[in-house]
TIRO-2110 file (N, C-alpha, C; in Angstrom, 1 decimal):
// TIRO-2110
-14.0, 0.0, 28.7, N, 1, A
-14.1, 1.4, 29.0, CA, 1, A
-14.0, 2.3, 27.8, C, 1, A
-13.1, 1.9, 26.7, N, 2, A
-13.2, 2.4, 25.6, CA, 2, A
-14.6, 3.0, 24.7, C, 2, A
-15.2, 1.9, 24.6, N, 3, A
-16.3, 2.0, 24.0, CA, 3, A
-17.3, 3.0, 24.8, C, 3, A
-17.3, 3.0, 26.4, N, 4, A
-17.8, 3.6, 27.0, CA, 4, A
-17.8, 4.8, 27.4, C, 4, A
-16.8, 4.9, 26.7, N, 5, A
-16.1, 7.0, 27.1, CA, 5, A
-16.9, 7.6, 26.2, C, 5, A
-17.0, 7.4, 24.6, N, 6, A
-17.7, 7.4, 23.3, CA, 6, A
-19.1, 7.5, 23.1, C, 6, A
-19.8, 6.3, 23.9, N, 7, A
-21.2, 5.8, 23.5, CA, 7, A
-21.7, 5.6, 25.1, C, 7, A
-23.1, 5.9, 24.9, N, 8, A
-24.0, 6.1, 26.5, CA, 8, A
-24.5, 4.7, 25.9, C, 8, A
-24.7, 4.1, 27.6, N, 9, A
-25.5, 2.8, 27.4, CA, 9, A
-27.0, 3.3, 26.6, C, 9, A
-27.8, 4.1, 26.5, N, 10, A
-29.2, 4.2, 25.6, CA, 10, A
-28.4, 3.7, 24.2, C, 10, A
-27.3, 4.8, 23.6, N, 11, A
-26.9, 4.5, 22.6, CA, 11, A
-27.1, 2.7, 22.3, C, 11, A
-26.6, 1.9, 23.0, N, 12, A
-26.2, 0.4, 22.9, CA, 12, A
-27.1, -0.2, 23.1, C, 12, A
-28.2, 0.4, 23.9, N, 13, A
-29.8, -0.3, 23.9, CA, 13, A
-30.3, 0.1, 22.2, C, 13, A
-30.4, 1.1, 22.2, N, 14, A
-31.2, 1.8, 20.6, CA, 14, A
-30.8, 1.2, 19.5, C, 14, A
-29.3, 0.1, 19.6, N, 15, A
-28.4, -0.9, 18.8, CA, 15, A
-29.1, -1.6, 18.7, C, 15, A
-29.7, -2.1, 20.0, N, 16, A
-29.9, -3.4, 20.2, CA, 16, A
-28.5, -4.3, 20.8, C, 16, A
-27.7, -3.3, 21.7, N, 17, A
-26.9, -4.6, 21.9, CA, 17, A
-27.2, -4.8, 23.7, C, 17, A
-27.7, -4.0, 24.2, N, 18, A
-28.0, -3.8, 25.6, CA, 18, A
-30.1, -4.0, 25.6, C, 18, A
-30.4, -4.9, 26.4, N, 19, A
-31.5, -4.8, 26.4, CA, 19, A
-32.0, -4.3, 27.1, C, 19, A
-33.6, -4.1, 27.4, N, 20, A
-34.4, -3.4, 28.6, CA, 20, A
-33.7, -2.7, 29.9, C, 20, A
-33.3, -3.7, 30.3, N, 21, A
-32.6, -3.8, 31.7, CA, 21, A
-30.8, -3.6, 31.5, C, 21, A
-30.6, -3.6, 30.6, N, 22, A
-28.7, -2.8, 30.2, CA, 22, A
-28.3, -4.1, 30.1, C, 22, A
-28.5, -5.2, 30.0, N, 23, A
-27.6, -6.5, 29.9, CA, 23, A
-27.6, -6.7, 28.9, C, 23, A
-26.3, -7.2, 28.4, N, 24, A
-25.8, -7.4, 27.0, CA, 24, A
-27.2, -8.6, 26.5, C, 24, A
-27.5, -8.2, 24.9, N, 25, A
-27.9, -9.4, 24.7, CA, 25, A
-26.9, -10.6, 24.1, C, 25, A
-27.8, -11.9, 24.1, N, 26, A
-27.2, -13.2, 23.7, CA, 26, A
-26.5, -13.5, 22.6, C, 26, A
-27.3, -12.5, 21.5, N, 27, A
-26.6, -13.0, 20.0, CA, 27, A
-26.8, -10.7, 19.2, C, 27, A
-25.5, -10.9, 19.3, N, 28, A
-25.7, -9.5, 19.0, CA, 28, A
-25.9, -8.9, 17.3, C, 28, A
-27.1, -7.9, 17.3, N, 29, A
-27.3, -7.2, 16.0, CA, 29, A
-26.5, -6.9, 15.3, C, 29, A
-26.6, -6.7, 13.4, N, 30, A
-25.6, -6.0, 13.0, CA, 30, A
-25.9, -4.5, 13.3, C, 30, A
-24.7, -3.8, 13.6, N, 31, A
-24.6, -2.3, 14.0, CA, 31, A
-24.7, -1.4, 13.0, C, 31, A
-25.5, 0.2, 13.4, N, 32, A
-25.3, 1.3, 12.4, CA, 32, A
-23.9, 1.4, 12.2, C, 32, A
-23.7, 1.7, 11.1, N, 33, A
-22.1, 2.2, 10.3, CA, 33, A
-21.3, 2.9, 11.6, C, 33, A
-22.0, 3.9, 12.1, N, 34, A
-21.1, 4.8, 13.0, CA, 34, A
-21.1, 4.3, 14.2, C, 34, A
-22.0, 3.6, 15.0, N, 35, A
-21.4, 2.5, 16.0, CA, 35, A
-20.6, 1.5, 15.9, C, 35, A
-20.4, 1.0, 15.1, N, 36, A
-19.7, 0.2, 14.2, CA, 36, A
-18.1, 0.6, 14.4, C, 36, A
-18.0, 1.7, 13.8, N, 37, A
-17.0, 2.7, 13.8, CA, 37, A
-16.8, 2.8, 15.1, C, 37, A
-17.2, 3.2, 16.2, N, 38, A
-16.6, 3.4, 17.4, CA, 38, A
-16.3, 2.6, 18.4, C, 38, A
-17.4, 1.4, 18.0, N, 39, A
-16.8, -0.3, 18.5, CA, 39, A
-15.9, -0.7, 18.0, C, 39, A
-15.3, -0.3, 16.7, N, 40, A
-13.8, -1.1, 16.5, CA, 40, A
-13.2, -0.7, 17.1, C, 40, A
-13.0, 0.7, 17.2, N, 41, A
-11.9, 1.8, 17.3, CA, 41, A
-11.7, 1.0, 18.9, C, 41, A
-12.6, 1.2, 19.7, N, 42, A
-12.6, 0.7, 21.3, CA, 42, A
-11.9, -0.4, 21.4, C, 42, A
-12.4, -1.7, 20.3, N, 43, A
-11.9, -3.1, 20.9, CA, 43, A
-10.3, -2.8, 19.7, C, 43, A
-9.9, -2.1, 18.7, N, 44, A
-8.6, -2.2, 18.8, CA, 44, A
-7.7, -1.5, 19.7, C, 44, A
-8.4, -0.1, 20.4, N, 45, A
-7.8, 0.0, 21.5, CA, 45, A
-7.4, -0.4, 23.1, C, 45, A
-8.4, -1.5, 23.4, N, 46, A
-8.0, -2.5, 24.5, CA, 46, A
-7.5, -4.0, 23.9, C, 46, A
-7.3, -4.5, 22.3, N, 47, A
-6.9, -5.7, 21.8, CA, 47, A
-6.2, -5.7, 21.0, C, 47, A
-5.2, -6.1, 20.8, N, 48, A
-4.3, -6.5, 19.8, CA, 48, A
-5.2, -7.8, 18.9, C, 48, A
-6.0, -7.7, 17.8, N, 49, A
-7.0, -7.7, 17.2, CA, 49, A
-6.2, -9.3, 16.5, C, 49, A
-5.3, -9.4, 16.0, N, 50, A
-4.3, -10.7, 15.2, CA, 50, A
-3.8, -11.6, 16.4, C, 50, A
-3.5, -10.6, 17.5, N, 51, A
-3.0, -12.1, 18.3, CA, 51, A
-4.2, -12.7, 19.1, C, 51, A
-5.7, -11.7, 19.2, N, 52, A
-6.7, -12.7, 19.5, CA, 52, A
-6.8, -13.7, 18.2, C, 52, A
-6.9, -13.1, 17.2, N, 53, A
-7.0, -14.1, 16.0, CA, 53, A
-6.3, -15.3, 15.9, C, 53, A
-5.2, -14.9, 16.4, N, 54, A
-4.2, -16.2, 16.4, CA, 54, A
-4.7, -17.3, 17.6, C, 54, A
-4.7, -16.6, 18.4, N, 55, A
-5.8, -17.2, 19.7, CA, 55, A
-6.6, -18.4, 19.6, C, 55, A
-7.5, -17.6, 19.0, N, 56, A
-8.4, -18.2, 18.2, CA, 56, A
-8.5, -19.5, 17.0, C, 56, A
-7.4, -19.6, 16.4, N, 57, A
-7.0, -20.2, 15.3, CA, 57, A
-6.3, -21.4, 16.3, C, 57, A
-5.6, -21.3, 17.3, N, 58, A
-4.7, -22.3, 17.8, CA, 58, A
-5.9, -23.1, 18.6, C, 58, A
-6.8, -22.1, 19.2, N, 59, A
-7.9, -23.2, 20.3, CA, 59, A
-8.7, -24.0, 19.0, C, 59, A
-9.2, -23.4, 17.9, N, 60, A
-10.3, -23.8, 16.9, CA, 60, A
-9.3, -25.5, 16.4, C, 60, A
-8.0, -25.1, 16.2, N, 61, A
-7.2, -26.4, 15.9, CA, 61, A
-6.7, -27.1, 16.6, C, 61, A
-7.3, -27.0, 17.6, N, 62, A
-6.2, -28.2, 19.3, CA, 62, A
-5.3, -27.9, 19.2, C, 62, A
-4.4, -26.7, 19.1, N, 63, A
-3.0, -26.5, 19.1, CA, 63, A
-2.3, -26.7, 17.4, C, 63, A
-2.8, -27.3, 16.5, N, 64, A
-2.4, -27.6, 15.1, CA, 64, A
-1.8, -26.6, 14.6, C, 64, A
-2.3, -25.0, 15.2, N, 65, A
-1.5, -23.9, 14.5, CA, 65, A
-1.1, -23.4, 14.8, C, 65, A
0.5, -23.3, 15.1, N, 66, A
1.4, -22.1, 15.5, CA, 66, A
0.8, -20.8, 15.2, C, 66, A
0.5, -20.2, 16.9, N, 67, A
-0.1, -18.9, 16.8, CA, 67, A
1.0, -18.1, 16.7, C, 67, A
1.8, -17.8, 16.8, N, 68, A
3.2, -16.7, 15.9, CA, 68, A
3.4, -16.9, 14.7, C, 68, A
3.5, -17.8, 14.1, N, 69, A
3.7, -18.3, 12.8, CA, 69, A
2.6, -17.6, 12.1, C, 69, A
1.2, -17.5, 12.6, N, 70, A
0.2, -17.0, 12.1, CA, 70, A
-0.1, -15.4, 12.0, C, 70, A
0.0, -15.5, 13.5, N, 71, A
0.1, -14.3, 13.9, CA, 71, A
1.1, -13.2, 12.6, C, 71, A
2.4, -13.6, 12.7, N, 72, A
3.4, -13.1, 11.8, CA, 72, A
2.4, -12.9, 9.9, C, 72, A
1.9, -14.4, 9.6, N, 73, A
1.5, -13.9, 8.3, CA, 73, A
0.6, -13.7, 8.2, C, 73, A
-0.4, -13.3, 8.8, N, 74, A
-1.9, -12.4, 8.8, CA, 74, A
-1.2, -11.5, 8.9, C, 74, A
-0.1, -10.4, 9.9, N, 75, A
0.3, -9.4, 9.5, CA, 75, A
1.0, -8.9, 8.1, C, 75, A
1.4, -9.6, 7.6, N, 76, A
1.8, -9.4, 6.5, CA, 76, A
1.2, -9.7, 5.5, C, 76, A
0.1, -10.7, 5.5, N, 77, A
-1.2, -10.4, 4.5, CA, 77, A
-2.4, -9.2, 4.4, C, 77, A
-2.1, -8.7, 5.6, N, 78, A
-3.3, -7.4, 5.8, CA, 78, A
-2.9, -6.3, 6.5, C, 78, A
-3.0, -5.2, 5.9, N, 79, A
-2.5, -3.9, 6.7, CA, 79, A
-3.8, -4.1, 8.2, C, 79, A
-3.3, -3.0, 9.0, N, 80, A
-4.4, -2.6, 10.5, CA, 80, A
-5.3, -2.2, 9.8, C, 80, A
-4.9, -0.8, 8.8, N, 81, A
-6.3, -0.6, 8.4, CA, 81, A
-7.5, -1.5, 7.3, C, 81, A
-6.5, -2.3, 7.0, N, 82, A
-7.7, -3.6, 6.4, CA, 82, A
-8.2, -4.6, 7.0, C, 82, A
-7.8, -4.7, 8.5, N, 83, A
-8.2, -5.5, 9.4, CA, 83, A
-9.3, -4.7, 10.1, C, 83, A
-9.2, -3.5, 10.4, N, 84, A
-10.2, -2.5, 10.7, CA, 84, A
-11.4, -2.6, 9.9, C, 84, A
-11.3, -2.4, 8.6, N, 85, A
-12.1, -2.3, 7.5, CA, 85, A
-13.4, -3.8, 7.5, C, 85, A
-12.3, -4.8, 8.2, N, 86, A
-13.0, -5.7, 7.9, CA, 86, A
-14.1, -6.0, 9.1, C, 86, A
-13.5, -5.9, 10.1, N, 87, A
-13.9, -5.4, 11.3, CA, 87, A
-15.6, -4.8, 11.6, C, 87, A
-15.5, -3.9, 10.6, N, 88, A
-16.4, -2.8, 11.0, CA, 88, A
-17.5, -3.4, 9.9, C, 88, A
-17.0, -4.1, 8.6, N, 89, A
-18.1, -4.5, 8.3, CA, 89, A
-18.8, -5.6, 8.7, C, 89, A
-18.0, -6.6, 9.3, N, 90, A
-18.7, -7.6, 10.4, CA, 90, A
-19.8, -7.3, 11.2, C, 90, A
-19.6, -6.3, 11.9, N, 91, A
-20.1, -5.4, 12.8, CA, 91, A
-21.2, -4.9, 12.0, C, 91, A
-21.1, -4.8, 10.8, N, 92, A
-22.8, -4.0, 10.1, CA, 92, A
-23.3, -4.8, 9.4, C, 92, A
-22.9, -6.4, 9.9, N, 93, A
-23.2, -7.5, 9.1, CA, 93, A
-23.0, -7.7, 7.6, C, 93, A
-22.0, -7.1, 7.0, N, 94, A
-21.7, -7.1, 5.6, CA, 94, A
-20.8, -8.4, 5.6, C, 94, A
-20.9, -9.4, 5.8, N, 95, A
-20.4, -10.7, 5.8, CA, 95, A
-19.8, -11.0, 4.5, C, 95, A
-20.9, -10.3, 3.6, N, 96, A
-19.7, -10.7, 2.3, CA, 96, A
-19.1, -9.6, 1.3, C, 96, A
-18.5, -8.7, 2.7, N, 97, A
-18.2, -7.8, 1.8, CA, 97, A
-16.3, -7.8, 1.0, C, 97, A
-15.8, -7.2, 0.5, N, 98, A
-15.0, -7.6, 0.0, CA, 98, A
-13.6, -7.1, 1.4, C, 98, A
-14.1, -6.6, 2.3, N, 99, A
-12.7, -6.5, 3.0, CA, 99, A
-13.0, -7.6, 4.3, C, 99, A
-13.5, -7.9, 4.5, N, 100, A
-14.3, -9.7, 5.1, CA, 100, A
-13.9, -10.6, 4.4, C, 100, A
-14.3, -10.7, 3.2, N, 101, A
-13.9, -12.0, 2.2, CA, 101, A
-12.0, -12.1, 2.2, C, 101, A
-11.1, -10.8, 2.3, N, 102, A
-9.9, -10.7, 2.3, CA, 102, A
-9.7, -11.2, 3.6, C, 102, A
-9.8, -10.7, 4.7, N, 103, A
-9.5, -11.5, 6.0, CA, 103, A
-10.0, -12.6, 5.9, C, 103, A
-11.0, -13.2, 5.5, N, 104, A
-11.3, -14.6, 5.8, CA, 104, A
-10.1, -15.6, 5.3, C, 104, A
-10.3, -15.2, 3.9, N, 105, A
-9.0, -15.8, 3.1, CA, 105, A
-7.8, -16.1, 3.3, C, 105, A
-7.2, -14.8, 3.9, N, 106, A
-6.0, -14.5, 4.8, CA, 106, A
-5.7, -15.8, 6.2, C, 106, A
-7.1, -15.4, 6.5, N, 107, A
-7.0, -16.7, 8.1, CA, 107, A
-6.6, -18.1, 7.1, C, 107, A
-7.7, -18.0, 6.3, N, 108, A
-7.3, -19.9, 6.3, CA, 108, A
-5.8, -19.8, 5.6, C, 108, A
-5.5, -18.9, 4.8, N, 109, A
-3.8, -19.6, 4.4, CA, 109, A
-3.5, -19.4, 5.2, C, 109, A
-3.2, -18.1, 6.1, N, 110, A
-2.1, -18.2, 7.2, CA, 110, A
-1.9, -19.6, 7.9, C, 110, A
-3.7, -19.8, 8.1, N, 111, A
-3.7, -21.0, 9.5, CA, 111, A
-3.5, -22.4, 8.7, C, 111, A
-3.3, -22.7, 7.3, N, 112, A
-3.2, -23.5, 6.6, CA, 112, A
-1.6, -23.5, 6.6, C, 112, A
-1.0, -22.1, 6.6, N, 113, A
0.3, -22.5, 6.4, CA, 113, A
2.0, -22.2, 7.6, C, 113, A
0.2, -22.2, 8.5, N, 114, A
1.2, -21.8, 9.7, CA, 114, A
1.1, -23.4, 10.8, C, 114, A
0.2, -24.5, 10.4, N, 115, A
0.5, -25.7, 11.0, CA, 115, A
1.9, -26.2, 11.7, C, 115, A
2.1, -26.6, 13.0, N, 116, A
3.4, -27.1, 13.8, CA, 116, A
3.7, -28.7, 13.0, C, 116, A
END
């Protein structure tokens, strides 16, 4: 609903993230800077953004990583707003940008040194 208060479904079609008919597409586009911007903003306001990470990290390893353990040091390897930062350039497909390359890095030690 977030995203939706913000941005009209044309908007998300004209993305490319909604096709013809309004259904999400399969594999989604990198986004304009300023949609980008208001899709973070939305999914950090319905997600606590690290504990899906950590989520994530525990299913990707059968359980091998304590998701608090992780959870705990991604927060303390990365401010919100560098997790935002990184966020948003994912979202514009900047995959190797330098605040992406810092979270990526971040994941693997945390999840490297957050193992049960």
């Amino acid at each position: 609903a977030a995203l939706m208060d913000t941005t009209s479904p044309e908007e998300l079609q004209d993305a490319g993230v909604l096709d013809a008919s309004y259904a999400v597409v399969a594999e989604q586009p990198p986004l304009p800077r300023e949609l980008a911007e208001v899709w973070a903003s939305a999914q950090f306001e319905c997600t606590d953004f690290v504990t899906e990470s950590a989520r994530a990290q525990v299913s990707i390893s059968h359980g091998r990583v304590d998701g608090k353990a992780y959870a705990v040091c991604l927060r303390d390897a990365l401010t919100d707003e560098e997790i935002r930062v990184a966020v948003v350039e994912s979202l514009i497909g900047t995959f190797d940008g330098v605040a992406v390359d810092r979270f990526s890095r971040a994941q693997g030690e945390c999840a490297r040194n957050s193992h049960h």
